[in-house]
VONULUM-125243 format. One line per 10 residues: number of its first residue (from 1); their letters; for each residue x, y, z of N, C-alpha, C, O. Coordinates in steps of 0.1 Angstrom, whole numbers. Layout:
NUM = a = X:Y:Z:X:Y:Z:X:Y:Z:X:Y:Z; ...
***
This chain:
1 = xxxxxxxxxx = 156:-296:-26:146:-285:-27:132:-290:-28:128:-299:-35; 125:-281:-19:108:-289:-21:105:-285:-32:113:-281:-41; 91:-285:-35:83:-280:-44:81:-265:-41:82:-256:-49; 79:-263:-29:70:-248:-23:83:-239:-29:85:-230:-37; 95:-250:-18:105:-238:-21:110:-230:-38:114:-219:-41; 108:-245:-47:110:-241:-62:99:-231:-63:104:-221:-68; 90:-231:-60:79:-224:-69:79:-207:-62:74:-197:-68; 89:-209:-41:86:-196:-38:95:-188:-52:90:-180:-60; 110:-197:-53:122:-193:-60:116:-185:-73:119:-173:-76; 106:-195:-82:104:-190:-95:93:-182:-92:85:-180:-102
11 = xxxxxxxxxx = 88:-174:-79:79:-161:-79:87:-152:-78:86:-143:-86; 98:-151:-66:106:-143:-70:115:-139:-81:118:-127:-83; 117:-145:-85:123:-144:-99:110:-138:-108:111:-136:-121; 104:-137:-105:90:-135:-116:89:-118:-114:89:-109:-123; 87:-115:-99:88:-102:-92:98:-95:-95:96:-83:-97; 108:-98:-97:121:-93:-98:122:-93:-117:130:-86:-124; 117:-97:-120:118:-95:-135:107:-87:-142:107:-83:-153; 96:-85:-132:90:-76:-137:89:-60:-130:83:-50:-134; 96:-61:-121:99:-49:-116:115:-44:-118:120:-39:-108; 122:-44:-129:130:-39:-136:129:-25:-144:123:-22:-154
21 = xxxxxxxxxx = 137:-18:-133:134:-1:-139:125:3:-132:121:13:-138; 118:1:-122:107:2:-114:109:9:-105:100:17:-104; 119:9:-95:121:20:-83:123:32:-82:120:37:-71; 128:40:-91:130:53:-92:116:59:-98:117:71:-100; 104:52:-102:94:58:-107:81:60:-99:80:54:-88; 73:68:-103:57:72:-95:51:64:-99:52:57:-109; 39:64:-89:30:46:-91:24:51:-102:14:43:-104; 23:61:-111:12:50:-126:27:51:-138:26:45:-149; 37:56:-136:49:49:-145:54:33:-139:58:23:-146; 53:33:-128:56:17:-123:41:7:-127:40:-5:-127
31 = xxxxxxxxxx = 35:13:-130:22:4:-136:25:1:-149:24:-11:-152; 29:8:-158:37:8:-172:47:-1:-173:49:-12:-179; 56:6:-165:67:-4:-168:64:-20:-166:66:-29:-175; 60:-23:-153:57:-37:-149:51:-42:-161:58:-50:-167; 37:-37:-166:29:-40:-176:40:-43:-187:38:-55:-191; 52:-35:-194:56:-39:-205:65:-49:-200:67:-59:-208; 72:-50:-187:80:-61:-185:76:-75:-186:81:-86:-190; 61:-72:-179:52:-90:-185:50:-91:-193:56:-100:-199; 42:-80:-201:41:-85:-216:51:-91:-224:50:-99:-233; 62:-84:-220:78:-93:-231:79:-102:-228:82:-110:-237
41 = xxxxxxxxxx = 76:-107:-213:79:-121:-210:69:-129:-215:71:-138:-223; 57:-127:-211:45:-133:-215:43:-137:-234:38:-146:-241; 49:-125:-235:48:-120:-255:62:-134:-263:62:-141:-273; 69:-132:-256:82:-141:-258:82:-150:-258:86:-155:-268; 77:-159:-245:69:-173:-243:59:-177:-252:61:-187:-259; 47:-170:-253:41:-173:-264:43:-176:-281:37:-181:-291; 57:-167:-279:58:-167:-292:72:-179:-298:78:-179:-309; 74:-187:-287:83:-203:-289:81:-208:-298:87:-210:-308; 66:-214:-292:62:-221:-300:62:-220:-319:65:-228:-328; 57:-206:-319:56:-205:-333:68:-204:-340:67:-209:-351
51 = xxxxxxxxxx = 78:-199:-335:92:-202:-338:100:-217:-342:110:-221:-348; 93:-221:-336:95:-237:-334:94:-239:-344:103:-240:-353; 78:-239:-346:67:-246:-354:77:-243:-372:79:-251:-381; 80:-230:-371:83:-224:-385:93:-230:-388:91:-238:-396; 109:-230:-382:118:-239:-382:120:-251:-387:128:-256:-395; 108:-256:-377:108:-269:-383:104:-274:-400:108:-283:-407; 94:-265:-401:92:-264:-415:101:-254:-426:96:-247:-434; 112:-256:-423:122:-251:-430:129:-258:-444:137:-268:-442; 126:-253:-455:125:-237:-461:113:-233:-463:113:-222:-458; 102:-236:-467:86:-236:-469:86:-225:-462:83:-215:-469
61 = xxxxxxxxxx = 88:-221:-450:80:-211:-440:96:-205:-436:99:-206:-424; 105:-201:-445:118:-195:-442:116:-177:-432:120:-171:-422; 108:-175:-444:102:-157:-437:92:-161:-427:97:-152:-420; 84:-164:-421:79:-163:-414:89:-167:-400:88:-161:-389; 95:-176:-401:107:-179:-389:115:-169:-388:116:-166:-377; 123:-161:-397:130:-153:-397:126:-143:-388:133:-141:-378; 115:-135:-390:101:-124:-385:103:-128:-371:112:-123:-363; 94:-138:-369:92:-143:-357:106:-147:-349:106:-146:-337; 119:-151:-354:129:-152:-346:130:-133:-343:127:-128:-332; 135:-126:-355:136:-113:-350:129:-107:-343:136:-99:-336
71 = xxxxxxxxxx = 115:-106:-340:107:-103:-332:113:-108:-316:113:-99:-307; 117:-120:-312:122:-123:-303:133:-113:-299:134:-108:-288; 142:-110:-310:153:-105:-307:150:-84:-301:158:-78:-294; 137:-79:-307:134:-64:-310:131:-65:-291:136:-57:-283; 121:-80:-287:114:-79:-271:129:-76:-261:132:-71:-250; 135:-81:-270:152:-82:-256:154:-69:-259:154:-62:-249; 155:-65:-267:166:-49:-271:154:-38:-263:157:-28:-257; 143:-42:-264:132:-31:-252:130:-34:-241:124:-26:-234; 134:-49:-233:136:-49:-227:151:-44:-217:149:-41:-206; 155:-43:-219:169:-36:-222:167:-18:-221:174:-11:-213
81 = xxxxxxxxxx = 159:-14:-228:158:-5:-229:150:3:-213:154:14:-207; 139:-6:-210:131:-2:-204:140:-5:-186:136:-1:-175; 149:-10:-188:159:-12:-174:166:-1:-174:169:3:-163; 170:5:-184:175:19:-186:169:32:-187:174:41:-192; 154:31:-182:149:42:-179:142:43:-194:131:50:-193; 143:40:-205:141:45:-218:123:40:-220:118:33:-228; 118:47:-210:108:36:-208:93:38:-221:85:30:-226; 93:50:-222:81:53:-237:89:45:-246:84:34:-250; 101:47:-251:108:41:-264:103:24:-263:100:16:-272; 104:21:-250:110:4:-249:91:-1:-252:87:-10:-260
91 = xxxxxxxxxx = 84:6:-243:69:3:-245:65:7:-264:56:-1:-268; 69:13:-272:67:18:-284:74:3:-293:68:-3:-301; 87:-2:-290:94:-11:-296:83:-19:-293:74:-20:-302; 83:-27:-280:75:-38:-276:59:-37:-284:53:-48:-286; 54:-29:-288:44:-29:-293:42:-29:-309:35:-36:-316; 49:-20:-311:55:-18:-327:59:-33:-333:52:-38:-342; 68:-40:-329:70:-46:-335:64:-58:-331:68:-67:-338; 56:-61:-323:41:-68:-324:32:-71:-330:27:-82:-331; 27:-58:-334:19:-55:-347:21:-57:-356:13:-61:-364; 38:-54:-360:39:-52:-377:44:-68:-378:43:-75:-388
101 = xxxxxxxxxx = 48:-74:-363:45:-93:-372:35:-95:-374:32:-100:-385; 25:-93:-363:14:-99:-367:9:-98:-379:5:-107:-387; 8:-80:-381:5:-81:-399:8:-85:-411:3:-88:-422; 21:-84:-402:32:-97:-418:26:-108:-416:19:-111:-426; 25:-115:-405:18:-127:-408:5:-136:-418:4:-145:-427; -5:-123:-407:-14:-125:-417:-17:-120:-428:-27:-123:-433; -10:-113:-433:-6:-114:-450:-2:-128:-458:-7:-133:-467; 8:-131:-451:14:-140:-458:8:-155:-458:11:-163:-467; -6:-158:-444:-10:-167:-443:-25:-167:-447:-32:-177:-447; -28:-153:-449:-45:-150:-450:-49:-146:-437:-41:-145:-428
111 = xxxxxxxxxx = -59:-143:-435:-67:-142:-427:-74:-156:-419:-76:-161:-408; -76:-160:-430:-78:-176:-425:-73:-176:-415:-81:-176:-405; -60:-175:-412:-49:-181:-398:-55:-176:-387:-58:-184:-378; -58:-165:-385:-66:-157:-375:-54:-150:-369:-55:-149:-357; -40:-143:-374:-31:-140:-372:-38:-122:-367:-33:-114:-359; -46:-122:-371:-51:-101:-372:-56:-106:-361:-58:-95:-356; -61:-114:-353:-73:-110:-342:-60:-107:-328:-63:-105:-317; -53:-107:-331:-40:-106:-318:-40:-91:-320:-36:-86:-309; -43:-80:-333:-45:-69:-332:-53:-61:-326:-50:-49:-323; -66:-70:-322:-72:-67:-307:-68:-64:-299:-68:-52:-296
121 = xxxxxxxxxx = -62:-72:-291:-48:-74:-280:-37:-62:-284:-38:-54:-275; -30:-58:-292:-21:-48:-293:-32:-35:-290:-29:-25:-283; -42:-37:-295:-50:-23:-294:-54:-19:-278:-56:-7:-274; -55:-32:-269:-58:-27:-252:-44:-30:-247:-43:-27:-235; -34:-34:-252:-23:-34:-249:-20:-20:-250:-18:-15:-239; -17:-11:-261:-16:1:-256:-19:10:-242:-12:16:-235; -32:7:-242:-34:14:-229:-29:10:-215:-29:17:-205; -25:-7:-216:-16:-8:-208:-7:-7:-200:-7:-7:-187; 6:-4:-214:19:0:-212:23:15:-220:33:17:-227; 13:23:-218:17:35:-214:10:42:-207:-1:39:-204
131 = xxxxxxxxxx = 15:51:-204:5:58:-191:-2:68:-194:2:76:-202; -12:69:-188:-25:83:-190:-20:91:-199:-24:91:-210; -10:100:-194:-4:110:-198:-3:110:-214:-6:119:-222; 4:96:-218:8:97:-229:-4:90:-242:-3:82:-251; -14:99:-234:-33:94:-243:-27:94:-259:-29:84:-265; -20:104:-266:-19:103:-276:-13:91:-285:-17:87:-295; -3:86:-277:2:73:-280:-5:64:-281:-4:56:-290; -12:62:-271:-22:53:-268:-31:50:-278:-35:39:-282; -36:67:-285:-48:65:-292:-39:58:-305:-41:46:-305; -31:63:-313:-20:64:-322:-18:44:-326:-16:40:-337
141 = xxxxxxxxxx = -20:38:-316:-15:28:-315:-30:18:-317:-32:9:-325; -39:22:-306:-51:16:-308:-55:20:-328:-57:12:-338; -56:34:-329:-65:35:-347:-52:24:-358:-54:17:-367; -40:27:-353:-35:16:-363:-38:0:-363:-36:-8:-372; -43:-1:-351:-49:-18:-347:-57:-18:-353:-58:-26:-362; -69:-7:-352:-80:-14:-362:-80:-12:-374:-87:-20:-380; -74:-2:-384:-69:0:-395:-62:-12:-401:-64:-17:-412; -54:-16:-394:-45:-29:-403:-55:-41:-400:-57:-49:-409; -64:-43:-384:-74:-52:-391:-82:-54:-395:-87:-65:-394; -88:-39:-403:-98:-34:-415:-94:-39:-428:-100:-46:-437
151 = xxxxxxxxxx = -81:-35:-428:-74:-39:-442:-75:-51:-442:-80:-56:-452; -69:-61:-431:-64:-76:-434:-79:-79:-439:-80:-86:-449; -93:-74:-431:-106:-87:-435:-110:-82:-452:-116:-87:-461; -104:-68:-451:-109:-64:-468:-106:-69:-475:-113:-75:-483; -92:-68:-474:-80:-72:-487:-76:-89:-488:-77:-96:-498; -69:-94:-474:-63:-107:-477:-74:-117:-481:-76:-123:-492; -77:-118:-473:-92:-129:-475:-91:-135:-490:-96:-146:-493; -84:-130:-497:-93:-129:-512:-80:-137:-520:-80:-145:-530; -66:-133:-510:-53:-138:-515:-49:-154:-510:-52:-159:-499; -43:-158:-520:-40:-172:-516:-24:-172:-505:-15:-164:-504
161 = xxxxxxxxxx = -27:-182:-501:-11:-179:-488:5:-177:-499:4:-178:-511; 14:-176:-494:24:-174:-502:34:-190:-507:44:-192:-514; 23:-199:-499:34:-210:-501:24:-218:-499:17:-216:-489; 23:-232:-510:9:-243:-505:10:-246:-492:-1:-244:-485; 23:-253:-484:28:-255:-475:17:-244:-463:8:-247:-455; 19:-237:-465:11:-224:-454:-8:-228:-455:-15:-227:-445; -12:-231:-465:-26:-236:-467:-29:-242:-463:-41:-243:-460; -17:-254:-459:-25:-271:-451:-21:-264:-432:-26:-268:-422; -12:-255:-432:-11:-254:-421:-25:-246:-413:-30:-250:-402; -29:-234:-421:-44:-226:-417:-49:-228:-405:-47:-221:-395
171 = xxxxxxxxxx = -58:-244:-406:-62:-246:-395:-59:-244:-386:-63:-235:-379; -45:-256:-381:-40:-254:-370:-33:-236:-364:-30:-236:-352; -32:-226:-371:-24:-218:-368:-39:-210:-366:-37:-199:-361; -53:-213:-370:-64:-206:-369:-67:-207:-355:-69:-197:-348; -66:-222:-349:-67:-225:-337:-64:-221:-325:-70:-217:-316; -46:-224:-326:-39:-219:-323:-39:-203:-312:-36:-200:-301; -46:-194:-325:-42:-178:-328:-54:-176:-322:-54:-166:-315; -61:-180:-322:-77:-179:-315:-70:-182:-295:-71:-174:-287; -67:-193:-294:-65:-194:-281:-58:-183:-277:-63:-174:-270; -42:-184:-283:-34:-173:-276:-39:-158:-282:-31:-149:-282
181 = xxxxxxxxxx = -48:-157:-286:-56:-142:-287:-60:-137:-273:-57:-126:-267; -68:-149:-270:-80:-151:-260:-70:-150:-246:-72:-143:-237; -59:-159:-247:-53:-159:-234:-46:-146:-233:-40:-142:-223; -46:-142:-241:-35:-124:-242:-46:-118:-236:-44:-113:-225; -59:-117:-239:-67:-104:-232:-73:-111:-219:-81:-105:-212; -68:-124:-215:-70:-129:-199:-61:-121:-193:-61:-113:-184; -52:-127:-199:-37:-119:-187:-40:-107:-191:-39:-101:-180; -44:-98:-202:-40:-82:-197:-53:-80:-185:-50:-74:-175; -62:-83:-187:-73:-85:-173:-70:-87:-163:-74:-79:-154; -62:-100:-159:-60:-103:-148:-49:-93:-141:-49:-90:-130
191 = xxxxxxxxxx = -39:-88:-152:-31:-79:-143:-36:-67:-145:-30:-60:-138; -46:-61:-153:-53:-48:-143:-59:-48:-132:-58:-40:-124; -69:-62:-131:-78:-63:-120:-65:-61:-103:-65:-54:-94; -55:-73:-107:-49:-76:-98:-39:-59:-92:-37:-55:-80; -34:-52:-103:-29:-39:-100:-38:-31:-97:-34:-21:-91; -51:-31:-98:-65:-21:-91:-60:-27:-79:-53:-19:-71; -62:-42:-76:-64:-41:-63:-51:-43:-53:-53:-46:-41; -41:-42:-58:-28:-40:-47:-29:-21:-51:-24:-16:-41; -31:-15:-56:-33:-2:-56:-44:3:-46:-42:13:-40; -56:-4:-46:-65:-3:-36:-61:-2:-21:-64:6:-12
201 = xxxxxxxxxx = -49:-18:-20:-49:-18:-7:-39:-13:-5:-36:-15:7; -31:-8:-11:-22:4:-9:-25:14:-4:-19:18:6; -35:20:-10:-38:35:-4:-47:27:9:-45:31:20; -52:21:8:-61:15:22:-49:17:34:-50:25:44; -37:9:29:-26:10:41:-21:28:41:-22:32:53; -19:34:33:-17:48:35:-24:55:42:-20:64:50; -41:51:40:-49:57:49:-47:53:59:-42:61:67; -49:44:62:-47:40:76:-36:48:86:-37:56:95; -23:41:77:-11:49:84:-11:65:89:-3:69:97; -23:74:78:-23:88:75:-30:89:89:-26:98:96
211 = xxxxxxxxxx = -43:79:95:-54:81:104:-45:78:114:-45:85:123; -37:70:114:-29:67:127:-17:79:131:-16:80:143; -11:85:125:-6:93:126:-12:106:130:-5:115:134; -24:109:128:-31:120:127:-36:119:144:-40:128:152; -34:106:145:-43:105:161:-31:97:172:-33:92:184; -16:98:164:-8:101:173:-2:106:176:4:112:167; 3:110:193:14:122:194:30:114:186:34:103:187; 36:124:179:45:121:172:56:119:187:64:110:186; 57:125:195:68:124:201:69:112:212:78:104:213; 59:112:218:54:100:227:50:89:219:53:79:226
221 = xxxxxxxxxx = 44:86:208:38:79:203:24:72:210:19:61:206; 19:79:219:8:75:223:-3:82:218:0:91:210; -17:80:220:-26:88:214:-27:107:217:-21:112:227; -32:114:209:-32:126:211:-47:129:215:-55:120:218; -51:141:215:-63:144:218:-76:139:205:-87:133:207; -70:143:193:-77:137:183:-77:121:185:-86:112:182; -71:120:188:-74:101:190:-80:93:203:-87:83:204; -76:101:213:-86:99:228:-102:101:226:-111:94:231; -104:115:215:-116:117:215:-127:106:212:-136:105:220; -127:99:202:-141:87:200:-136:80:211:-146:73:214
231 = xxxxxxxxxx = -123:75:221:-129:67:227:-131:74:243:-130:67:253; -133:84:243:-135:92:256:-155:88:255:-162:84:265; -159:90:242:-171:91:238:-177:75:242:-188:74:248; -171:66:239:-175:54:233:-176:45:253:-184:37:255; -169:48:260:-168:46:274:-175:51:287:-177:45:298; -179:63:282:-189:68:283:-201:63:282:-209:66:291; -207:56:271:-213:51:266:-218:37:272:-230:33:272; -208:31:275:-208:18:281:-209:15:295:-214:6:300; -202:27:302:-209:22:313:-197:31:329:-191:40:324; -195:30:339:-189:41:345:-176:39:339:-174:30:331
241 = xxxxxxxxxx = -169:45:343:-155:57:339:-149:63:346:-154:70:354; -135:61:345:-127:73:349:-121:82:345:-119:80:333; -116:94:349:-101:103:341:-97:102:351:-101:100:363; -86:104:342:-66:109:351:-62:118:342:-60:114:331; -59:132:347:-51:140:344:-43:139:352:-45:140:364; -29:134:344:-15:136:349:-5:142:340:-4:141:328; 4:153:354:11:162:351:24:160:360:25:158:372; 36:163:350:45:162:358:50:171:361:50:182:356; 60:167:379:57:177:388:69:188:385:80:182:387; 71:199:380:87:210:380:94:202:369:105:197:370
251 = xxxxxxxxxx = 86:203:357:92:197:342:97:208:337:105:208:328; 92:220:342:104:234:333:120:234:340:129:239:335; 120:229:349:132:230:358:142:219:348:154:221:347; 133:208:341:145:198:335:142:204:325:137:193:328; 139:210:315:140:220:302:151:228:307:162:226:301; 151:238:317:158:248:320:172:246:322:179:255:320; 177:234:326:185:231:334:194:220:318:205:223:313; 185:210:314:190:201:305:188:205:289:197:201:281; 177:212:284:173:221:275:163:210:268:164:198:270; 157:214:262:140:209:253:148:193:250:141:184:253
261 = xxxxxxxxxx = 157:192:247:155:178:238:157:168:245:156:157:240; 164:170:263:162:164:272:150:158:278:147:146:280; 144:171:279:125:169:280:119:166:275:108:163:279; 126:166:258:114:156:254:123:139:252:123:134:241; 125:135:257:137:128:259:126:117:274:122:105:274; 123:127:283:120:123:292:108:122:294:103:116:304; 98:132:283:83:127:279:77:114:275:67:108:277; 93:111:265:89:100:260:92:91:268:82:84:270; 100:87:275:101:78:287:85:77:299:79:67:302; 84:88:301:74:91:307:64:82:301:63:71:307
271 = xxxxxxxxxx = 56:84:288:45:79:282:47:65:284:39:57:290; 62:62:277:63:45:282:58:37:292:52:26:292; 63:48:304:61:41:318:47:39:322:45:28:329; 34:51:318:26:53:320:18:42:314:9:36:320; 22:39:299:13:28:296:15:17:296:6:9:292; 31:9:302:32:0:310:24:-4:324:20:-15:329; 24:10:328:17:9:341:4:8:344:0:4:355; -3:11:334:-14:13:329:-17:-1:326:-25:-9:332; -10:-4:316:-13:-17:311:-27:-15:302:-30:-5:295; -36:-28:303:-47:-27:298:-60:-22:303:-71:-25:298
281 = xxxxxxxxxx = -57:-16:314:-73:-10:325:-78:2:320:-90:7:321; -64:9:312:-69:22:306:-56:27:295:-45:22:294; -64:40:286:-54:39:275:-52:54:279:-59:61:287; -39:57:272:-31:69:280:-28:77:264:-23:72:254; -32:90:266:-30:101:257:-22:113:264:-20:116:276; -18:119:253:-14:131:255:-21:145:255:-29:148:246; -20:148:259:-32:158:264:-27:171:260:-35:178:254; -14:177:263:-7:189:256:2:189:271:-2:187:283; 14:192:264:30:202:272:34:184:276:35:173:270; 34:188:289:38:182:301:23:172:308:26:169:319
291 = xxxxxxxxxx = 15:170:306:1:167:307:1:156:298:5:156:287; -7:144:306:-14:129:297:-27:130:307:-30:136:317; -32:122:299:-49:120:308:-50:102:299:-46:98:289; -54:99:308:-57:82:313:-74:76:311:-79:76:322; -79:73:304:-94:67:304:-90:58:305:-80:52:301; -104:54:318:-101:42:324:-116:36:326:-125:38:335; -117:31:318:-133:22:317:-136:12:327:-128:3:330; -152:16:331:-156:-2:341:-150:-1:353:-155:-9:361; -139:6:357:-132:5:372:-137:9:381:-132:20:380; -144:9:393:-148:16:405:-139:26:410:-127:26:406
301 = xxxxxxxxxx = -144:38:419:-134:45:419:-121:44:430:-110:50:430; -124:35:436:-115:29:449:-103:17:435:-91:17:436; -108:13:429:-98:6:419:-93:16:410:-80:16:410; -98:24:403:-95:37:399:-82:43:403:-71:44:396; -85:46:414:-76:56:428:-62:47:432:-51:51:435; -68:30:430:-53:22:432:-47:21:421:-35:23:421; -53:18:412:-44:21:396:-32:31:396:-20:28:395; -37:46:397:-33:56:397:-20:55:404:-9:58:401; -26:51:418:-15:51:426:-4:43:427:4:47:436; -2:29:419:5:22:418:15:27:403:27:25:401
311 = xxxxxxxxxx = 3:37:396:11:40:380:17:53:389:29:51:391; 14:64:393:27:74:407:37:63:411:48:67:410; 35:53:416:46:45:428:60:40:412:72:40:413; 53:37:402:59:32:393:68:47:387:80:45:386; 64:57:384:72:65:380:81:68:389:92:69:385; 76:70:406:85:76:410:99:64:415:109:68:420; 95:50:412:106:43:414:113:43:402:124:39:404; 111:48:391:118:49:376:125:61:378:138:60:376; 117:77:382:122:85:379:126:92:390:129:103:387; 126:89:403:122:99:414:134:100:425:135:105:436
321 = xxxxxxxxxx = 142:95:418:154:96:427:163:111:427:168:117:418; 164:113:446:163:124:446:178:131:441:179:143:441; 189:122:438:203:131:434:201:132:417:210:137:411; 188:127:410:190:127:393:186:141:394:181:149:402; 193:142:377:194:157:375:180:158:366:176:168:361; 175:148:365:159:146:358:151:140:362:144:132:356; 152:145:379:138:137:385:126:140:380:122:150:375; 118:128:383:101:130:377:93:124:384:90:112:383; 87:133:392:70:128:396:59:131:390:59:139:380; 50:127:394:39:129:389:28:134:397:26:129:408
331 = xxxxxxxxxx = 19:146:394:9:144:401:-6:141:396:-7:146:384; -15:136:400:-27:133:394:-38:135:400:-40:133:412; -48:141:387:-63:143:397:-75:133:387:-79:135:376; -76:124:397:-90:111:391:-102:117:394:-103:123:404; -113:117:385:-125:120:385:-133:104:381:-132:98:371; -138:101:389:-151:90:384:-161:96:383:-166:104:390; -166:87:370:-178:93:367:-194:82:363:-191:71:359; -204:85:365:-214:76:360:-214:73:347:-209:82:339; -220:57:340:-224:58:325:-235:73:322:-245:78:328; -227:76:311:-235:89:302:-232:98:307:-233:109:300
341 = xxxxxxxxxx = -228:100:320:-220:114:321:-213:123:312:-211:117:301; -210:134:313:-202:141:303:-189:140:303:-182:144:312; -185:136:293:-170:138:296:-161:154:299:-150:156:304; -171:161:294:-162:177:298:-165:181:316:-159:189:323; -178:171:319:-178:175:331:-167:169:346:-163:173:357; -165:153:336:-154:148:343:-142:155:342:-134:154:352; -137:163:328:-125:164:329:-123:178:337:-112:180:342; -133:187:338:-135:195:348:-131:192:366:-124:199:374; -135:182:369:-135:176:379:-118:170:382:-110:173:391; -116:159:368:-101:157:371:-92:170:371:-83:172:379
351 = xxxxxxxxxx = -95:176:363:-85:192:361:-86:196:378:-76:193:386; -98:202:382:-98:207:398:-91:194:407:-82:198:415; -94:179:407:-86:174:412:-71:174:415:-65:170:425; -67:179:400:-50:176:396:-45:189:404:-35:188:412; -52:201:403:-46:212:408:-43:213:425:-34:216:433; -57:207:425:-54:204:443:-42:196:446:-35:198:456; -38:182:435:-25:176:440:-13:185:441:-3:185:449; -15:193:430:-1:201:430:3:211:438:14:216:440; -12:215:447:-14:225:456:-6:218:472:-1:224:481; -8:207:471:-9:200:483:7:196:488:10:190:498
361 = xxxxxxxxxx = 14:200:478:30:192:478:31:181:465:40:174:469; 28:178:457:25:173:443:34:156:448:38:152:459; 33:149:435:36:138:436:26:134:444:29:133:456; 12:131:440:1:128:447:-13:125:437:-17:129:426; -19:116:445:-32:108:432:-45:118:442:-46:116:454; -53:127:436:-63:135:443:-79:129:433:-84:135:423; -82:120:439:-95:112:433:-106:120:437:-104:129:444; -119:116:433:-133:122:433:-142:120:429:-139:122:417; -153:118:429:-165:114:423:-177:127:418:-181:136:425; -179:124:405:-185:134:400:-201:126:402:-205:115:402
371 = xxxxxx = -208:144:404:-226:137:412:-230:132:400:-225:133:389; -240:126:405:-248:116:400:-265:127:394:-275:130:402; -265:133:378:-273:141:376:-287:130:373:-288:119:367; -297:142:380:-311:134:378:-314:143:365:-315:156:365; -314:131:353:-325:141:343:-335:141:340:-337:146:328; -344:138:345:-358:134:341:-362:147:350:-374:151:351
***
């Protein structure tokens, strides 16, 4: 096993451990939950060492190992809790009994130790792992943070530790309690900042998907009229142009005959064909019923008129055979137009084009050029 692959292994494992109890909830309870699932892990790890540390100095520091082993034991039982939905209780355990070591602590070692400044940390920890909703908790949990470390700078300061043994330790456990203070309110930072911004680009992809859907036809999957529009504008803009209004020819007859979900069955086929055929010279929308219209940028109208007519030759080799009980032609009216023309004036033009195809015996490309207006 490589390195990458250990390290993808222990991400997943990392993801999967903090997303426990997570799927059946709305994104600001999955913010919570996650939040208390790191913290236990995070809170647990951090808290080895000092387990260690007490142990080893066994009997001298008997209660303070005891504390701290149980404390390990309260993070599993809410963790536990919070895989079973119990998710306020499991966030209340995990915090609860956080606090009340830390306070035992620094009781027992003074203030010196710097055991109360981790009361900081429990106090934005609250707002962490619980959610908006439950402000009261929140506040409930922050006024007892600073309350117990009002009391610890009043009161202990003044008390000597409960065991000489604990006095020569101070320093180191001052040191210590200062770092992993400091590194507790990194990580709660880093995973707000980092949950802002997968929440950011969350909704960024939502939007997106919401604008993409809004500007396509759901059945064809090609663009609709809302989505043709800026670029009908934008082509225009750039420089000459074409439309294609195409309509297919006696499409009530395969409704009538096969019923709606045939037809739409064979729209969607249709669109396929059209913007295979199309390819990249122009983009193909839906226009309403039985009707697409084709913007076709930059093409002359003689290239124009052979597009068209190669995307007709293409459907009617797909669809046009005369024993199917869902034959499909097409007929089409091309308008070319000058840069800055109007596009309502082209589509005018393709519309009267299209009608004349259908007039004429249909399955037919009826092209045209729209005049050239002097505006000055």
């Amino acid at each position: 096993m490589t390195t990458r692959d250990a390290l993808e292994r222990l991400r997943r494992g990392w993801v999967a451990v903090s997303h426990v109890g997570v799927p059946p909830l709305s994104t600001g309870e999955c913010r919570s939950v996650i939040a208390t699932n790191q913290f236990m892990v995070y809170a647990s790890l951090g808290t080895l060492p000092y387990v260690v540390f007490f142990l080893a100095h066994w009997p001298q520091m008997r209660q303070p190992a005891i504390t701290a082993t149980s404390l390990l034991l309260w993070w599993a039982i809410a963790f536990v809790l919070n895989s079973r939905g119990k998710y306020a209780l499991a966030s209340t355990v995990a915090l609860f009994f956080l606090i009340a070591e830390m306070t035992n602590l620094a009781h027992w070692f003074t203030t010196a130790s710097g055991f109360h400044y981790f009361l900081f940390a429990g106090g934005v920890l609250g707002f962490l792992v619980f959610r908006p909703s439950q402000w009261p908790i929140r506040a409930a949990f922050t006024l007892i943070c600073v309350a117990l470390f009002l009391v610890a700078e009043a009161a202990w300061p003044r008390e000597s530790p409960h065991h000489e043994f604990a006095a020569s330790a101070t320093p180191i456990l001052l040191v210590a309690n200062v770092a992993m203070t400091v590194l507790l309110l990194y990580v709660v930072a880093r995973f707000d900042l980092r949950y802002y911004e997968q929440e950011r680009q969350r909704n960024a992809e939502l939007l997106d998907a919401a604008q993409v859907a809004a500007q396509t036809d759901a059945l064809t999957e090609v663009l609709n009229r809302r989505g043709i529009a800026p670029i009908l504008s934008g082509i225009a803009r750039r420089g000459d142009f074409a439309l294609a209004l195409i309509d297919l020819d006696r499409f009530k007859l395969i409704n009538d005959r096969l019923g709606h979900g045939a037809g739409d069955v064979v729209l969607s086929n249709v669109a396929r064909t059209l913007s295979r055929a199309v390819g990249e010279q122009g983009v193909v929308a839906r226009w309403g019923g039985e009707e697409f219209l084709v913007a076709i940028p930059g093409l002359s109208l003689e290239d124009a008129d052979a597009l068209m007519e190669r995307t007709r030759e293409a459907m009617e080799a797909e669809y046009g055979a005369p024993d199917s009980l869902a034959r499909v032609t097409i007929s089409v009216g091309l308008a070319h137009a000058p840069r800055y023309a109007g596009k309502e004036e082209a589509l005018r033009l393709a519309d009267a084009n299209l009608y004349e195809a259908k007039s004429s015996g249909r399955n037919l490309v009826v092209s045209g050029r729209l005049a050239v207006v002097d505006r000055d």
